[in-house]
C-alpha positions as CSV (number, residue, x, y, z in Angstrom):
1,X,-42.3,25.7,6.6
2,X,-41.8,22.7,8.5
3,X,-42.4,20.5,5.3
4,X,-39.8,22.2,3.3
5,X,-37.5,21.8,6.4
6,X,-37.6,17.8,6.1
7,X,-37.9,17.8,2.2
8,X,-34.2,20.0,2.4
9,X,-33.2,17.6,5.3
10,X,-34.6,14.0,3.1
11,X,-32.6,15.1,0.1
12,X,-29.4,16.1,0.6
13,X,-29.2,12.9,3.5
14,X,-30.0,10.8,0.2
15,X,-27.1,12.9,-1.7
16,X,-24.7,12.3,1.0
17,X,-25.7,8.5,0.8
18,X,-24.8,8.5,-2.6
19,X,-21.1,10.4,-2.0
20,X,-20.2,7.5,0.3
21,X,-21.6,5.6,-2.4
22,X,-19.3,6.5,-4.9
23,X,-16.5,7.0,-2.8
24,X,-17.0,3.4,-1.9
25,X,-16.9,3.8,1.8
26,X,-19.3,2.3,4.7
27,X,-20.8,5.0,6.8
28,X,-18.3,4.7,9.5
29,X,-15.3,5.1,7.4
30,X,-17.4,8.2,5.8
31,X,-17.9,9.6,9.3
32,X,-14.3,9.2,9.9
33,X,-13.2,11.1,7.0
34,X,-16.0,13.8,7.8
35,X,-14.4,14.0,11.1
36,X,-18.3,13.6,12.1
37,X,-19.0,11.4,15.1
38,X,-20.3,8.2,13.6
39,X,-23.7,8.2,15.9
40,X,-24.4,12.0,14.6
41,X,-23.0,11.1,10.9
42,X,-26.1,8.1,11.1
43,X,-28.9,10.3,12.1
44,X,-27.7,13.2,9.0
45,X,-27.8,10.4,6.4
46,X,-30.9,8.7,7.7
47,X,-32.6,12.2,7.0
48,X,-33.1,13.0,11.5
49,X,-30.4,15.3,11.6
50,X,-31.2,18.1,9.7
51,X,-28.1,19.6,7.4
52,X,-28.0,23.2,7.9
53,X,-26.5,26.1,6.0
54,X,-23.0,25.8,7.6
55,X,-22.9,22.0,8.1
56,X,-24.0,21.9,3.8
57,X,-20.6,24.8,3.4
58,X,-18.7,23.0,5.2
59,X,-19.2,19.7,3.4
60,X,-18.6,21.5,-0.1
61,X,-15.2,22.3,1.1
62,X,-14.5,19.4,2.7
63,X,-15.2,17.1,-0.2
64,X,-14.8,20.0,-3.3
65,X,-18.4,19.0,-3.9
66,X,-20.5,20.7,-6.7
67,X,-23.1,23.3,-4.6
68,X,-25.6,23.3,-6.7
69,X,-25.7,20.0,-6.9
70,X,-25.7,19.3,-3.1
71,X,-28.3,21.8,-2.8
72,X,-30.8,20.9,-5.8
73,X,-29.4,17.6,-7.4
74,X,-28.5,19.3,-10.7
75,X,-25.2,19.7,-12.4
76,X,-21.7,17.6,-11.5
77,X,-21.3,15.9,-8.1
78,X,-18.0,17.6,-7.6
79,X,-16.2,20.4,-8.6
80,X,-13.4,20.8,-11.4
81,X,-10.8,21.1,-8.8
82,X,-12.0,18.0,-7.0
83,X,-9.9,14.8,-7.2
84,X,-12.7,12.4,-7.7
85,X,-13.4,14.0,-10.6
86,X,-10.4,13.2,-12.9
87,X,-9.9,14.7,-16.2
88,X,-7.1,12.8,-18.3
89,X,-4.2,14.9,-18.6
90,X,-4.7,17.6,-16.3
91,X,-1.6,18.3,-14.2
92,X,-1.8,19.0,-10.4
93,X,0.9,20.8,-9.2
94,X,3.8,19.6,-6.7
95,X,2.4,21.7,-4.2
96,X,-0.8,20.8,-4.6
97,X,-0.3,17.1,-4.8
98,X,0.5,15.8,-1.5
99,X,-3.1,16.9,-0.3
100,X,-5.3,16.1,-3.5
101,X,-3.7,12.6,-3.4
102,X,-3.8,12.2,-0.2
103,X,-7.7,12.5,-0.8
104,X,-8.3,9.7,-3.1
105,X,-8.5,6.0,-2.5
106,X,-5.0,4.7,-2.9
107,X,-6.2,2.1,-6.1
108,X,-7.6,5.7,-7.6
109,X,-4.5,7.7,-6.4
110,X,-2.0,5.5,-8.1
111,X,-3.7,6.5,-11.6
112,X,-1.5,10.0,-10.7
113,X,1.9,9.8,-12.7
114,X,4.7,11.9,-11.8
115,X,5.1,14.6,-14.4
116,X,9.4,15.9,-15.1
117,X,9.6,18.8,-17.2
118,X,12.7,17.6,-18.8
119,X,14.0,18.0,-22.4
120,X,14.5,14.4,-24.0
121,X,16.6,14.8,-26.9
122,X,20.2,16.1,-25.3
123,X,22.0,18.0,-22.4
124,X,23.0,17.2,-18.7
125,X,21.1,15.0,-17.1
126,X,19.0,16.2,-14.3
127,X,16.0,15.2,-12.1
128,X,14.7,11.7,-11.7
129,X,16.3,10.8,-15.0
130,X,19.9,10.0,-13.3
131,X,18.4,8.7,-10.1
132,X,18.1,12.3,-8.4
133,X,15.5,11.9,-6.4
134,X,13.8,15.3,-7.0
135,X,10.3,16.0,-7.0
136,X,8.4,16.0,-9.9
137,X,7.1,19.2,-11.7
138,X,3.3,18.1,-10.5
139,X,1.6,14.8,-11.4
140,X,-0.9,13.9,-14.2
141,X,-4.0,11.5,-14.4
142,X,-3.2,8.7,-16.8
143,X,-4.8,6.1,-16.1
144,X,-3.8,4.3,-18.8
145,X,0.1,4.6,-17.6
146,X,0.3,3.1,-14.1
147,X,3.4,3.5,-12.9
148,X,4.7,5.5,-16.0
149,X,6.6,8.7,-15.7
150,X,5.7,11.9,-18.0
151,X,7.6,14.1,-19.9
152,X,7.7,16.2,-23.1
153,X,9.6,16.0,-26.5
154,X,11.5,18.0,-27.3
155,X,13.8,17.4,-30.4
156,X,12.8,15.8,-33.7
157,X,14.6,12.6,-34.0
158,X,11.4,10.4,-34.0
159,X,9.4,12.8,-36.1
160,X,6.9,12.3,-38.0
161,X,5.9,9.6,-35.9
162,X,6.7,11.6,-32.3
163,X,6.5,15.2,-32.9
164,X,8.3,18.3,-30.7
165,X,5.8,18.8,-27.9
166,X,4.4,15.3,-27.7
167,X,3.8,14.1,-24.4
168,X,5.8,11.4,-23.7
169,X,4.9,8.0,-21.4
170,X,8.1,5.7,-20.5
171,X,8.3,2.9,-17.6
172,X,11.6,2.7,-16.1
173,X,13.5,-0.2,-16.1
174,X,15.6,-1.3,-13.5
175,X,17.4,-4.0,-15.3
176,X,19.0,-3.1,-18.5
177,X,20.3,-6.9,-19.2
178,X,16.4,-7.8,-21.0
179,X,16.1,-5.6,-23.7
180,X,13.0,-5.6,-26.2
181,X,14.8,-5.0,-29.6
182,X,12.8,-2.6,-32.4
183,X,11.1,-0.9,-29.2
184,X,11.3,3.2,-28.3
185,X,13.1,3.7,-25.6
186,X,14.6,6.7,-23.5
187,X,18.2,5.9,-23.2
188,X,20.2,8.0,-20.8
189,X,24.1,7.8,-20.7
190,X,26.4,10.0,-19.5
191,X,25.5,13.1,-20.4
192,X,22.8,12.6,-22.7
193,X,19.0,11.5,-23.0
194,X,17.8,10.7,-26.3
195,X,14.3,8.7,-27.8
196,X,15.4,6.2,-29.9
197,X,14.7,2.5,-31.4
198,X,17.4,0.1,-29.6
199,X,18.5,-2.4,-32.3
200,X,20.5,-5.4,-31.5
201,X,24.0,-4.9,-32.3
202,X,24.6,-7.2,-36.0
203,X,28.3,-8.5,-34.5
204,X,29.2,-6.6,-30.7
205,X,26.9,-8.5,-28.1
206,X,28.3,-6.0,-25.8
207,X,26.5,-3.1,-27.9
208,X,23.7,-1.7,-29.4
209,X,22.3,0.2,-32.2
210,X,21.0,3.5,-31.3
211,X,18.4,4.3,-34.5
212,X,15.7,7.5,-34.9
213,X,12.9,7.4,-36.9
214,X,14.0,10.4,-38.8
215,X,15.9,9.2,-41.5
216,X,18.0,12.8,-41.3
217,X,19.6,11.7,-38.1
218,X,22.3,9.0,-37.7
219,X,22.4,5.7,-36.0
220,X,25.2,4.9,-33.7
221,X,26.3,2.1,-31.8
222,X,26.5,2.4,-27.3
223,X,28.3,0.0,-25.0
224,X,25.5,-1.6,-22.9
225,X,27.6,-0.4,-19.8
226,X,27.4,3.1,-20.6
227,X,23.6,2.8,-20.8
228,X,23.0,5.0,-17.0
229,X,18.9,4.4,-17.2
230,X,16.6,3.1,-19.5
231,X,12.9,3.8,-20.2
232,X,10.5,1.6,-22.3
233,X,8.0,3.9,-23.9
234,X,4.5,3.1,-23.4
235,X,3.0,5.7,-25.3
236,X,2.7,8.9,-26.6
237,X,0.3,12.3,-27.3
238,X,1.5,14.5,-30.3
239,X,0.0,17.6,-29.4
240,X,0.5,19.5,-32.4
241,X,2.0,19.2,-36.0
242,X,4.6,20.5,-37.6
């Protein structure tokens, strides 16, 4: 009996060395976050504290680890739900945010993008897209898109290169006088956001060519001036055809 006691005791102090491990913390920033004090925190992970039922259920819900795992080393470290264990393109929501962020390293929390659940193509402008500061519909890992904001298409003026539904990755830019000509951009002005190519204007350097790539829909030209916010699109998911 007392064997299996220290065996229990030996491995999950080696699995809560290799927690701190991955959460790349020393053991008194780990004991901090446990809320342990650091002196008890030391004699747990040097296998002389022994980790009891409650202690081990309440370090599952503390850290949204895996149980089975904790308990026999099989399976995932953490739990779906857990926010060290990132799926691209899952959505937290707003509510849930604050507190799953909160939880993560900043470096790793900054791979979070604020998701708007806004339509792209027309109608009144709304939300962070005329400098509302609202908050977001919930926020999405995307590593890929630091510092990106996501939203959906919704009309066809891009198709069949962005299709209704895609999800949609643009990076605001705060000035509007340094535009990259032949690029995607969200273009909101009064009243409207649409996802177009901006084109230099051929004789109006005070303009520019609004173009889709759906040859169905026509270009048009905008005053610079009249250009409220612009977004450079960084990328894009189709998520289904038409």
């Amino acid at each position: 009996m007392l064997e299996e006691i220290l065996i229990d005791v030996d491995t999950k102090a080696a699995r809560l060395v290799q927690i701190r491990e991955f959460l790349k913390l020393n053991p008194k920033q780990f004991a901090e976050k446990l809320g342990e004090n650091p002196s008890n925190y030391y004699q747990m992970e040097a296998g002389k504290r022994k980790i009891g039922k409650h202690k081990s259920n309440e370090l599952v819900q503390l850290l949204h680890l895996n149980q089975e795992w904790f308990e026999t080393g099989e399976g995932e470290m953490f739990t779906e739900e857990s926010a060290y264990q990132p799926k691209p393109g899952k959505m937290i929501p707003a509510e849930k945010a604050r507190l799953f962020l909160s939880e993560l390293p900043e470096k790793d929390a900054e791979l979070y993008i604020p998701y708007y659940d806004v339509e792209i193509t027309a109608g009144r402008i709304e939300l962070y897209f005329d400098d509302i500061d609202e908050i977001p519909e919930g926020y999405v890992y995307a590593p890929h898109y630091q510092g990106c904001v996501m939203c959906n298409v919704k009309g066809n003026s891009m198709y069949d290169l962005i299709y209704p539904g895609a999800r949609l990755y643009v990076y605001h830019l705060p000035d509007r006088k340094y535009i990259d000509y032949g690029q995607i951009y969200l273009v909101v002005t009064a009243g409207l956001r649409v996802l177009k190519y901006i084109r230099k204007h051929p004789t109006d350097d005070s303009k520019v060519v609004l173009a889709s790539h759906n040859p169905s829909h026509d270009t048009w030209d905008v005053e610079k001036v009249d250009i409220l916010n612009l977004f450079l699109v960084k990328g894009f998911e189709n998520q289904t055809s038409m």
